[in-house]
N, C-alpha and C positions, 0 to 999 in steps of 0.2 A: 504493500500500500504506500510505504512511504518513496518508494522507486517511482512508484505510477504518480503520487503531486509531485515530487520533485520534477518530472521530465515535462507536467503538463503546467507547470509554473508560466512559462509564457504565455499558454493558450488563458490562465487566468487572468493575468495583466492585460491580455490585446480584449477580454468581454469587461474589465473593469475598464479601460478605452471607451470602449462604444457605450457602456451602459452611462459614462461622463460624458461624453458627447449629447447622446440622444436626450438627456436632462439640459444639456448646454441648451440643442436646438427651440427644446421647447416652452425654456424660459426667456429666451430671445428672442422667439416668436410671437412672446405676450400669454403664452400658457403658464401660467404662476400657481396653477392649482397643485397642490402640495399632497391631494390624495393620485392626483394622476398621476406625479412625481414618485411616492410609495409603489403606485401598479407597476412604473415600469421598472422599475428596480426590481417590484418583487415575479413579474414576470420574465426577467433577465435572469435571477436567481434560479428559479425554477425550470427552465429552458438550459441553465448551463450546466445543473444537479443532473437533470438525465442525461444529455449529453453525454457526462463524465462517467456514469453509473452504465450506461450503455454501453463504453468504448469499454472500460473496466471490465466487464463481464466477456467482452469479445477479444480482450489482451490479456487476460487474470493470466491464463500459465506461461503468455508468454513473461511477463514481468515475474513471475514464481520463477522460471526457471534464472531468470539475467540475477534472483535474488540470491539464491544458493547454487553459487559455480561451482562450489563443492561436489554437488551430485555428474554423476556420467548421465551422457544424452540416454543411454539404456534403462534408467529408473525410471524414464516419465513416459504414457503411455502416449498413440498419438491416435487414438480416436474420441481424442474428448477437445472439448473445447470449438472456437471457432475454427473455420477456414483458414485464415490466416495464421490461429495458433499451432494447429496442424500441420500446416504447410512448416511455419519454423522450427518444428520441431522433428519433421521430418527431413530438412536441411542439416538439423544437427547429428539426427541418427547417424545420417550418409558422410558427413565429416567424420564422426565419431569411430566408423567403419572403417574407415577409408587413413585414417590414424594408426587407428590397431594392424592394417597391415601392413604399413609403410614400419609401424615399432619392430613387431616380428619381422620383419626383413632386417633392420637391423640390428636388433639381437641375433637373430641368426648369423649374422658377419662378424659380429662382435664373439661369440663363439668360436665360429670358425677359428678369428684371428688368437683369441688366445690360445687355441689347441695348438695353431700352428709355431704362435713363442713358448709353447711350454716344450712341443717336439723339439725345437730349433737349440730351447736351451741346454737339453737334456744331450743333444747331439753333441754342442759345440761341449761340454765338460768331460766328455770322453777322453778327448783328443788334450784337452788339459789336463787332467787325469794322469794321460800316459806320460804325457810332458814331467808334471811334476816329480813321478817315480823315478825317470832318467835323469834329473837334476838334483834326488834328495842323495845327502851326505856326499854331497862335493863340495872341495872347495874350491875349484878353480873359481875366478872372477866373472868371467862369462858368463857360466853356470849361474853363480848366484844373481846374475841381473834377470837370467832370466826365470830364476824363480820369482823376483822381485816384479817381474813382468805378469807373471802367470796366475800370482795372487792377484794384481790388478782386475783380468781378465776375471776370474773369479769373483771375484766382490760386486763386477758387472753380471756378469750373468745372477748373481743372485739377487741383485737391485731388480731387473727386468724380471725375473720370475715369481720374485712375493710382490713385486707390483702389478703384475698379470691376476694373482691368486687373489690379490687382495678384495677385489671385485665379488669374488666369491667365498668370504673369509669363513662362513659356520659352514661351510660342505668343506672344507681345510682346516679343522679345528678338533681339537681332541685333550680331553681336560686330562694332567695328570697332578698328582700328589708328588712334590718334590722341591729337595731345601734349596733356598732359593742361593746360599753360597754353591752348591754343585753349577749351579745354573750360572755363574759369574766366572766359578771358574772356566766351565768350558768355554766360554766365551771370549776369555783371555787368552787359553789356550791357543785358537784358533788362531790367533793375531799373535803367537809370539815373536813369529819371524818379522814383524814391523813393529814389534816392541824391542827386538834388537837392532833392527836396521837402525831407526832412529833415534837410537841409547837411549831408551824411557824403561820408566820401569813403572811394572803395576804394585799398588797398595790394594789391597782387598780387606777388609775387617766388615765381617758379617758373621754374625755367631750362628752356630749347626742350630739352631732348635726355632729357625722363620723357615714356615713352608709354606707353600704355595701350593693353590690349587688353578695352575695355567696349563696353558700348549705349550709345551716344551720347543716345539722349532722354531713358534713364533716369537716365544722369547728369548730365545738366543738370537735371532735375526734383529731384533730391536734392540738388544745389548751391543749387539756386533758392530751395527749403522753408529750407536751413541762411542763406542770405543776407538773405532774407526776413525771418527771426526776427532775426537781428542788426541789421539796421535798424529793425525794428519795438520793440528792448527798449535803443533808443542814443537818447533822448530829448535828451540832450545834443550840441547842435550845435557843428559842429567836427571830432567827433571822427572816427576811422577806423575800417573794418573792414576787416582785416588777413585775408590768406587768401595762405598758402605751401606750400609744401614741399620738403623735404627726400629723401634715397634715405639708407636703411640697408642691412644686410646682404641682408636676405630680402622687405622693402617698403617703398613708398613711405610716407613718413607726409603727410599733408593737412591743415593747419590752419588752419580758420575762427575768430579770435577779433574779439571785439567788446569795446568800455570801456561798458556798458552798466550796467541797473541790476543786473543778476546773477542767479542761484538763487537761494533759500532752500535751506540744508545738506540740512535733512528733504525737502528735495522732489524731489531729486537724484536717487534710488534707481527715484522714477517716471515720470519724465520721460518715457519711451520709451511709456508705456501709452496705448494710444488714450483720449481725450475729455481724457486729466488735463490738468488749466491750473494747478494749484498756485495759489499763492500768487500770482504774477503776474497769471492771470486773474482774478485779484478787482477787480485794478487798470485792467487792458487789457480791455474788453470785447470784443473784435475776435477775443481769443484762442479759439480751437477744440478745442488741443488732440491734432491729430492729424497738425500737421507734424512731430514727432520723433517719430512713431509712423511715419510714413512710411519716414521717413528712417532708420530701424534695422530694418525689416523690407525694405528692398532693400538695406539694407549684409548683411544674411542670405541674399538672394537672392545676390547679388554676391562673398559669398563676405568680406567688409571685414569688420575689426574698430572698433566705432566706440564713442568712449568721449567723457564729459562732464566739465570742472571749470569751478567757480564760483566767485564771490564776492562778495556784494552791493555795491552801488557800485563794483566792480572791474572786473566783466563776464565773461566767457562763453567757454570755451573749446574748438569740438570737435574731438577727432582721429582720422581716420579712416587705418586702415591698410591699402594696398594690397596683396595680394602681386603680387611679381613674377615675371612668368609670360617663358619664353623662346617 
């Protein structure tokens, strides 16, 4: 109802017009009679009520449906109403139709393509794989660059394949029971060779008795992306990357910091946005971009609060809050 005066607000204003006119005319005419004056007003009123009460009953679902877009063209039926409501309602069915298969078309592509990055990445780790085996426990130079290489490749393939899954995160999810120190450690593990490449060292202090009820792959993938970055912006050797936590009332808190070069204050707010690289990526060309985009869209899935502080030349702080679940 309030859609329908709202749109018919002009057509009130142009019969309050005429109905001040035709009083205008016919008191300048020397008609000064003031019941005649009553009749046409109340004959303007009455003439404009049905009008309105007319159009109303021949528009009601179309102004029903423009009220609640919420509903799909499929809730409203299309034999009720007037011709015209009909008619637009049967305009919407056929949009509506005509939507659903253009979606299914590309969901269906959208399938397709991720089948095709999930085969493509499962391929290309093969042949890394072998790689690796032929270059572990050497120590020629060569060799070790191009382990240094092959981790690279590695850390891509698996940025494109939980970014492919992520799409589909509870058909890839699998709750298990497990201390959340195992879960740090391994995660360390996996990056020691770039925790010696770049003489850092890990601090871990997490006591054996915080456990977790997570997906154990997803959380090492979101440890890995958060470890990853810490080493990659601690250019200074020597230093540590510090990863603990602590249990409060209602959750775990989880903290990854690094003495690295830091945020930028302004850059802070974006952090989390896929492709952004701020400020740093001017400097790091390696950067992407889309590991703290990872990394806060499975703390979303997971249910985690996860927050950033910075400080140039200071380094990097983030904390992720668990709840705890009985």
């Amino acid at each position: 109802m309030r859609l329908f005066i709202r749109s018919h607000l002009s057509f009130l204003l142009y019969t309050l017009i005429l109905v001040l006119s035709t009083i205008a005319i016919f008191w300048l005419d020397g008609y000064k009679n003031h019941r005649l004056i009553l009749y046409v007003i109340f004959l303007w009123a009455v003439l404009t009520i049905l009008f309105l009460a007319v159009r109303y009953i021949a528009y009601r679902r179309v102004f029903e449906r423009l009220t609640h877009p919420d509903k799909i063209a499929s809730e409203f039926r299309l034999d009720e109403g007037s011709p015209f409501s009909q008619s637009f309602e049967l305009y919407l069915s056929k949009q509506y139709q005509a939507y659903q298969i253009d979606l299914q078309k590309w969901r269906a592509k959208d399938a397709d393509r991720n089948i095709f990055i999930n085969q493509w990445v499962h391929q290309m780790k093969t042949p890394v794989s072998v790689i690796e085996l032929m270059t572990q426990n050497q120590s020629d130079t060569i060799l070790r660059s191009i382990q240094e290489e092959t981790d690279k490749i590695q850390q891509g393939l698996d940025t494109v394949l939980y970014t492919s899954r992520l799409e589909t995160f509870e058909n890839d999810f699998v709750v298990e029971h497990i201390d959340l120190k195992t879960l740090v450690t391994e995660a360390v593990n996996d990056h020691k060779r770039l925790f010696i490449r770049q003489q850092l060292y890990p601090k871990v202090q997490i006591e054996d008795t915080i456990f977790l009820e997570t997906d154990k792959k997803w959380f090492i993938f979101l440890l890995g992306q958060l470890i990853s970055n810490a080493i990659k912006y601690s250019p200074q050797k020597g230093n540590t990357v510090e990863i603990s936590a602590v249990t409060s009332a209602t959750t775990y808190e989880l903290t990854i910091r690094d003495h690295g070069i830091g945020i930028e204050k302004a850059d802070l707010p974006r952090v989390f946005r896929p492709f952004f690289t701020g400020e740093n990526g001017r400097k790091f060309q390696q950067s992407t971009g889309m590991g703290l985009f990872l990394v806060s869209e499975i703390c979303k899935k997971l249910d985690y609060q996860l927050s950033i502080e910075s400080e140039i030349n200071v380094g990097t702080t983030i904390l992720i809050r668990i709840p705890i679940r009985n």
